[in-house]
C-alpha positions as CSV (number, residue, x, y, z in Angstrom):
1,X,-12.8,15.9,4.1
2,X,-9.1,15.7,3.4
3,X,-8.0,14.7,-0.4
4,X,-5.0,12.6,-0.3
5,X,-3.7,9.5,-2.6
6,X,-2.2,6.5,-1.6
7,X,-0.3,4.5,-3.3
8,X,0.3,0.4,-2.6
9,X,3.5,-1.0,-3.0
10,X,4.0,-4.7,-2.7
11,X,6.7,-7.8,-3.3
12,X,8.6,-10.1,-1.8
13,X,10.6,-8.8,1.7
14,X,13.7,-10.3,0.9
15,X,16.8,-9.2,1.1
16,X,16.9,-8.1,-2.5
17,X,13.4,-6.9,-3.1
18,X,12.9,-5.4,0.1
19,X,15.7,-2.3,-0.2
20,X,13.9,-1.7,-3.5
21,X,10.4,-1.2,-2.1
22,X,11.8,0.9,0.9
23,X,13.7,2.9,-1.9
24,X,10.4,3.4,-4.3
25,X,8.8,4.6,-1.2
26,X,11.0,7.6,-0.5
27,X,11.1,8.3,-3.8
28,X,7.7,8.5,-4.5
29,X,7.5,10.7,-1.5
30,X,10.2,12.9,-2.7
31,X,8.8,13.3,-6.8
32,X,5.1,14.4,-5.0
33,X,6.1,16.1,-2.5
34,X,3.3,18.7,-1.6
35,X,0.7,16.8,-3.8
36,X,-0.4,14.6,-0.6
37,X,0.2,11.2,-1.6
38,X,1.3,8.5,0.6
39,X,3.3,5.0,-0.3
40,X,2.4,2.3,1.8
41,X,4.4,-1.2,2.3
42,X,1.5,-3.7,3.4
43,X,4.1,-4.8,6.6
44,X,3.9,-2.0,7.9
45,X,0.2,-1.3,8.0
46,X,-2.6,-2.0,10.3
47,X,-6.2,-1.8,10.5
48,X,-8.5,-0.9,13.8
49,X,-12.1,-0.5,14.1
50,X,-13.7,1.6,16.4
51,X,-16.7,3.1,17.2
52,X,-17.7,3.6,13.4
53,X,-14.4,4.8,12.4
54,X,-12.0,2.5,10.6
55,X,-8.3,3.7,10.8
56,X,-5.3,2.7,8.8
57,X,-2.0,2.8,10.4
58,X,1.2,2.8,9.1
59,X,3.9,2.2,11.5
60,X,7.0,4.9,10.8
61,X,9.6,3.4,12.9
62,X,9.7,2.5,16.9
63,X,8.6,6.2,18.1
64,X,6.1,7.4,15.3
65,X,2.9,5.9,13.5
66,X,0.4,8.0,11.0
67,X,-3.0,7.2,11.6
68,X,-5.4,7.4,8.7
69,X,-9.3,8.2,9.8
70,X,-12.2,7.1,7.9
71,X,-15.7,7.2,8.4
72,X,-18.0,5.7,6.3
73,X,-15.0,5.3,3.3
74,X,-14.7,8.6,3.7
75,X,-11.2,10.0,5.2
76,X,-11.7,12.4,7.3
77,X,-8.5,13.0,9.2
78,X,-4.7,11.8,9.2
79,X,-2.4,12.5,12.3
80,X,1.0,11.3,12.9
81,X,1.1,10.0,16.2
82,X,4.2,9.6,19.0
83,X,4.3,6.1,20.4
84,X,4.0,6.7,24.3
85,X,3.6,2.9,25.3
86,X,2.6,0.3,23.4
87,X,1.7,0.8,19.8
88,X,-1.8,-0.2,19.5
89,X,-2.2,1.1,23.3
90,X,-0.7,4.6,22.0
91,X,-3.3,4.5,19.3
92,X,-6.5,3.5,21.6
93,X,-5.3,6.4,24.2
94,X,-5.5,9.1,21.5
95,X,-8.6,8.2,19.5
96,X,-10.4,7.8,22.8
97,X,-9.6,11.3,23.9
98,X,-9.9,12.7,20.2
99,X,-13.3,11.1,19.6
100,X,-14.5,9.7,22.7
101,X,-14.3,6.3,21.5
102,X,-15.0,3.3,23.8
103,X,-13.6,0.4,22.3
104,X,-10.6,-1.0,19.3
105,X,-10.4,-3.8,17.5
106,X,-7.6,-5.3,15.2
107,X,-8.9,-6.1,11.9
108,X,-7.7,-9.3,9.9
109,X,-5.3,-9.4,7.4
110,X,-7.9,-9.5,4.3
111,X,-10.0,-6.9,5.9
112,X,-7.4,-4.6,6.0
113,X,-6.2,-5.5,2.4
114,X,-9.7,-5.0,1.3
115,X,-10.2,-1.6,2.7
116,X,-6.4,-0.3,1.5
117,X,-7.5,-1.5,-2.3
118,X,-10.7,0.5,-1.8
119,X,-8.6,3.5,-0.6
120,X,-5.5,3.1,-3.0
121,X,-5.0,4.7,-5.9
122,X,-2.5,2.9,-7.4
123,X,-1.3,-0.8,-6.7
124,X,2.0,-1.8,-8.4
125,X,3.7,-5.5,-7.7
126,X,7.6,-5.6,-8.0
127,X,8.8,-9.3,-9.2
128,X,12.5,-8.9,-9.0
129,X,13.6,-12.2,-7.5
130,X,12.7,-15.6,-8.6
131,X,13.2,-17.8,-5.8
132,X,11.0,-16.2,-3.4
133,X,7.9,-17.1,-1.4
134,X,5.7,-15.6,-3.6
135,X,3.4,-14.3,-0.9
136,X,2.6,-11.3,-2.8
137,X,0.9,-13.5,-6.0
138,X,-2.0,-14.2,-3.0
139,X,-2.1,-10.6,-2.7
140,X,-2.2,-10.1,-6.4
141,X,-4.8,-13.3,-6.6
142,X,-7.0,-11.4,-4.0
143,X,-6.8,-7.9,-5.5
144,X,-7.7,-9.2,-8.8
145,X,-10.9,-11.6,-7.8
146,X,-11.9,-8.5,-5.9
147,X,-12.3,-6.2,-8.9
148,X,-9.2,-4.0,-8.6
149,X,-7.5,-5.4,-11.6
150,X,-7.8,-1.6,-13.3
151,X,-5.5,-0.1,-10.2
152,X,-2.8,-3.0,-10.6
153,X,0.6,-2.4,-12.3
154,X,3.1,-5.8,-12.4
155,X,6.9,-5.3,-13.1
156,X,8.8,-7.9,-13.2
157,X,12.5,-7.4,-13.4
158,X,14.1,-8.6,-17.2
159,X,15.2,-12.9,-16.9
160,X,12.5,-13.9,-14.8
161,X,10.1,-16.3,-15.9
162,X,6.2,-16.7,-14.6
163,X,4.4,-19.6,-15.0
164,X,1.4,-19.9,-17.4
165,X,-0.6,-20.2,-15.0
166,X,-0.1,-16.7,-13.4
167,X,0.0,-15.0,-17.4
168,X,-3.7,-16.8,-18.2
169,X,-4.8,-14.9,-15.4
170,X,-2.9,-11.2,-16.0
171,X,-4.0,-11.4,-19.5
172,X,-8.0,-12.7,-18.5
173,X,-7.5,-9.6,-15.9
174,X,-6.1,-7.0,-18.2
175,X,-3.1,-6.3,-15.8
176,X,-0.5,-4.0,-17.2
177,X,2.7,-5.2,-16.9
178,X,6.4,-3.7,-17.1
179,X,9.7,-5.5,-17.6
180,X,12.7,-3.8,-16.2
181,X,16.6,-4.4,-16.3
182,X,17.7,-2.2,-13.6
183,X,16.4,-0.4,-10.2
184,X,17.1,2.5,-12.1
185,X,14.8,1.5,-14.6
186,X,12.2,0.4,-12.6
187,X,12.4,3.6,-10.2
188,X,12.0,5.6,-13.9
189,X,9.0,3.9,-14.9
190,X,7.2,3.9,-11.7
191,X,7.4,7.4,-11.6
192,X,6.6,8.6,-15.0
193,X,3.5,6.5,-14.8
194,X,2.4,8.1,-11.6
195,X,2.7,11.5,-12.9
196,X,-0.5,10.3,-15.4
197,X,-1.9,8.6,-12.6
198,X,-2.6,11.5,-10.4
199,X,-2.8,13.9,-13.9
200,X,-6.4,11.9,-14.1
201,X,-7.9,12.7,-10.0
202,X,-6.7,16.2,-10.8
């Protein structure tokens, strides 16, 4: 069984916030180098059942996805995979001659946000522009009523106001929150508090 960590990085995708995620990401990668951990943007990630194995995917660019093997909860393989056709096609072809599988299935968006809490070590929510969406408060809603609260971290960059609404339920969830000024700042934070993160799964 391979030991890895995973850490879940989510926000708004626009224009603004999105750069800053894809940035976190590489450096994350880049402070832990060698320790095995893995950031994941939630857009880029898929979930397939098959045969008793559930794998996460996360999608690299057009030519390359990593494949992340679980059986019962338990990872037990991770392979970065060439895309030879179609993605999901690509990924059928291999585990069928890996592990003899017969049959894939896509999993729904909550099912696969419910296994990558299960899975994540770390869950940390950028709020850095205002007049967003605000798709990633469901997220937040849905990790939280799940029982993940302990795992979330919510920064919010310095001027930007949440309703009372959204506090009542931080503060009734213990959420640890952050405020930050600048990307630098934020990119600082995020990876000083990771270093204590994975100090404790040592």
């Amino acid at each position: 069984m391979q030991q890895i960590v995973i850490i879940l990085l989510l926000g708004s995708y626009d224009s603004s916030t999105k750069p800053i995620l894809e940035n976190l990401k590489e450096e994350i990668v880049k402070n832990f180098s060698g320790e095995n951990v893995y950031a994941i943007l939630l857009d880029r990630l898929e979930e397939y059942r098959a045969d008793g194995l559930e794998i996460l995917t996360e999608q690299l660019n057009e030519n390359k996805v990593t494949l992340f093997i679980f059986e019962h909860n338990q990872l037990i393989d991770i392979y970065d995979l060439k895309i030879e056709d179609e993605v999901e096609t690509s990924i059928y072809n291999f585990l069928k001659q890996k592990y003899q599988i017969e049959k894939i299935s896509k999993l729904p968006i909550f099912e696969k946000f419910d296994t990558l809490m299960q899975v994540t070590k770390a869950i940390l929510l950028i709020r850095h522009k205002e007049e967003t969406r605000g798709g990633e408060y469901l997220e937040l809603m849905h990790a939280l009523f799940r029982g993940y609260a302990e795992k979330i971290w919510f920064f919010k960059r310095n001027g930007i106001d949440l309703s009372a609404m959204l506090m009542e339920y931080l503060d009734k969830f213990k959420v640890k929150m952050r405020t930050y000024k600048k990307e630098q700042d934020l990119t600082t934070a995020i990876m000083r508090i990771l270093k204590y993160e994975l100090q404790s799964t040592e």
